[in-house]
N, C-alpha and C positions, 0 to 999 in steps of 0.2 A: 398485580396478582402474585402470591407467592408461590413456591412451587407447591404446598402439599396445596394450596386452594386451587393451583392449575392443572395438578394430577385428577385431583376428584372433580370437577367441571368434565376433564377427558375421561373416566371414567362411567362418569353419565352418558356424557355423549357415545361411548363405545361399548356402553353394556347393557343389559337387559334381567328382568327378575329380580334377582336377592343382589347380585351383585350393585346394580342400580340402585336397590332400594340401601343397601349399604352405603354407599358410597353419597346418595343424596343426604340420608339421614346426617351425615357427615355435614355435609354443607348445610343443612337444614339450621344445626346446632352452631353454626356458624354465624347466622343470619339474623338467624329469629330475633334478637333482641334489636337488631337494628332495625329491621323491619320492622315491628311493632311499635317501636318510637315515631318513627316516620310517620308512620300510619295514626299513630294517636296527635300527633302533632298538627297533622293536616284535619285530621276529623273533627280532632279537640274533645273525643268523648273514648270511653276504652271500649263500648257497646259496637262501637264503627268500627273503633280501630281494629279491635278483634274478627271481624268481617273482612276489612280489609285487608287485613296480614294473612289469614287463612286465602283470600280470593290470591295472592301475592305469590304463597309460598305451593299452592294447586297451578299455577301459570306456570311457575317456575322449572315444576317436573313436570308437567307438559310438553313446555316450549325449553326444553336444557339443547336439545339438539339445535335450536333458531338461533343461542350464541355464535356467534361467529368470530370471536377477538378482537373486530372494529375499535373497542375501547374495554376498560378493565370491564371484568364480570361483577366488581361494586357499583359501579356506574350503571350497569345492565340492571341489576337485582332494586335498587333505588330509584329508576325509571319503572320500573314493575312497580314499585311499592306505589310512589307519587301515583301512579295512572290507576290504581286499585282505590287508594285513599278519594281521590278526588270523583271516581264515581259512585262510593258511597256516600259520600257527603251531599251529591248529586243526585242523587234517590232521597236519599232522607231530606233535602232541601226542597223537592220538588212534589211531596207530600206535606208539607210544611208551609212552606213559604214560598209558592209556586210565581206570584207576583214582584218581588221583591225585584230592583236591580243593583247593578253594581255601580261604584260609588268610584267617579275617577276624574281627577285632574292632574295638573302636569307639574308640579311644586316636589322638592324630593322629601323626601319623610325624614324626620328626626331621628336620636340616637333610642327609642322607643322600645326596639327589639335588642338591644344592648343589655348584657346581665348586667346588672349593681354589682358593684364594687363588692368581696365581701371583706375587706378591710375597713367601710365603713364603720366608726365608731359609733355615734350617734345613731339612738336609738329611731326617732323622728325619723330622720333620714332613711336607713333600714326600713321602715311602714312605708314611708312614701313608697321606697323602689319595689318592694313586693307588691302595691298597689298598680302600682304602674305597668310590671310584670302580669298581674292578672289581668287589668283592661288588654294589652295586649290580647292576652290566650284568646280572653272572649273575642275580641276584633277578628282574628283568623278565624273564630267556628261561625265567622257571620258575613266577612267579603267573598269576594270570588275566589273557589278554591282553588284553580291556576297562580292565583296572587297570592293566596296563602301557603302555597307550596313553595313559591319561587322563594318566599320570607323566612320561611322553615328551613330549607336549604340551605340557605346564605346566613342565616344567625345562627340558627338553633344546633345546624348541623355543622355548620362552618365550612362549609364549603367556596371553594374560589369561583371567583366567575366563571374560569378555564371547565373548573368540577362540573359546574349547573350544566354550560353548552352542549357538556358530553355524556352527562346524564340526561337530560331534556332532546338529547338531539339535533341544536339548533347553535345558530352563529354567536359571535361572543356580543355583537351587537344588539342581537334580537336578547340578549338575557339580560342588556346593561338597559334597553328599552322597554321591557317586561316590568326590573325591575321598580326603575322610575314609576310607572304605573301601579304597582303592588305597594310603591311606599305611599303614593300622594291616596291609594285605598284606602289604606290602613288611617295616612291621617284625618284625611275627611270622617272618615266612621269615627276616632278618637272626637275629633271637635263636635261631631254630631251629639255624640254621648257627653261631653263634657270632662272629657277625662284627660285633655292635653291643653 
């Protein structure tokens, strides 16, 4: 955390009124875009994600005094996010597609969530990967949003394994464990559809 992102964190936590509402609004403008990425990445819709970053960024100035420095305040704020996103996708899933389960075996998942190159030349090429890149999207707005989140994290947002444990809250094993499972999701639902 940098200093002005660690003065305004301590400023929340040690003020009240305008002061606070200054001093969040700071950090608000800080966030907002990364939260809402998150948030639409996990949901795969902006209708969700816009629920979720609002539920995200109401928690936040709520719960500013529950920081405690344990790990950075990005790490905090991206655990709020994931845990906002993944129970609206869990509301909206269970209106929806109430019966559905989750799709898992123990094989690890290909280079699937990998950008394309954008040096490819070849036009061909180019289709294929954006192709591939959208069965992706759709695959996360349809496994399990725990698995979609871990997948998001680790590609989308590029985070380390070290990242996810301290964001997620959990051992470096449980996230390398998680993961294996979130890949073999993703590729069963891929072969399911026909798109790997």
């Amino acid at each position: 955390m940098n200093s002005t992102e660690q003065e305004l964190v301590k400023r929340c936590q040690e003020t009240a009124g305008a002061e606070f509402q200054a001093a969040y609004r700071q950090l608000y403008d800080l966030y907002k875009n990364r939260v809402f990425t998150i948030c639409l990445r996990v949901t795969g819709n902006e209708e969700d994600a816009l629920d979720a970053a609002q539920e995200t960024m109401i928690t936040l100035s709520r719960r500013m005094g529950d920081f405690a420095y344990r790990s950075r305040f990005s790490s905090w704020v991206y655990r709020i996010a994931v845990n906002a996103a993944i129970d609206v996708r869990r509301r909206r899933l269970a209106g929806t597609r109430g019966q559905v389960t989750t799709f898992l075996a123990n094989i690890e998942a290909g280079s699937a969530l990998e950008p394309a190159s954008s040096e490819a030349a070849d036009p061909t090429l180019q289709a294929e990967g954006e192709e591939a890149r959208v069965s992706v999207r759709q695959a996360l707005r349809r496994i399990n949003p725990k698995f979609a989140s871990l997948l998001v994290l680790r590609y989308m947002e590029n985070l380390s394994y070290d990242e996810i444990a301290e964001v997620l809250e959990c051992s470096l094993g449980t996230v390398k464990s998680r993961l294996n499972r979130a890949h073999a999701a993703l590729r069963e639902f891929l072969e399911r559809e026909g798109t790997q």
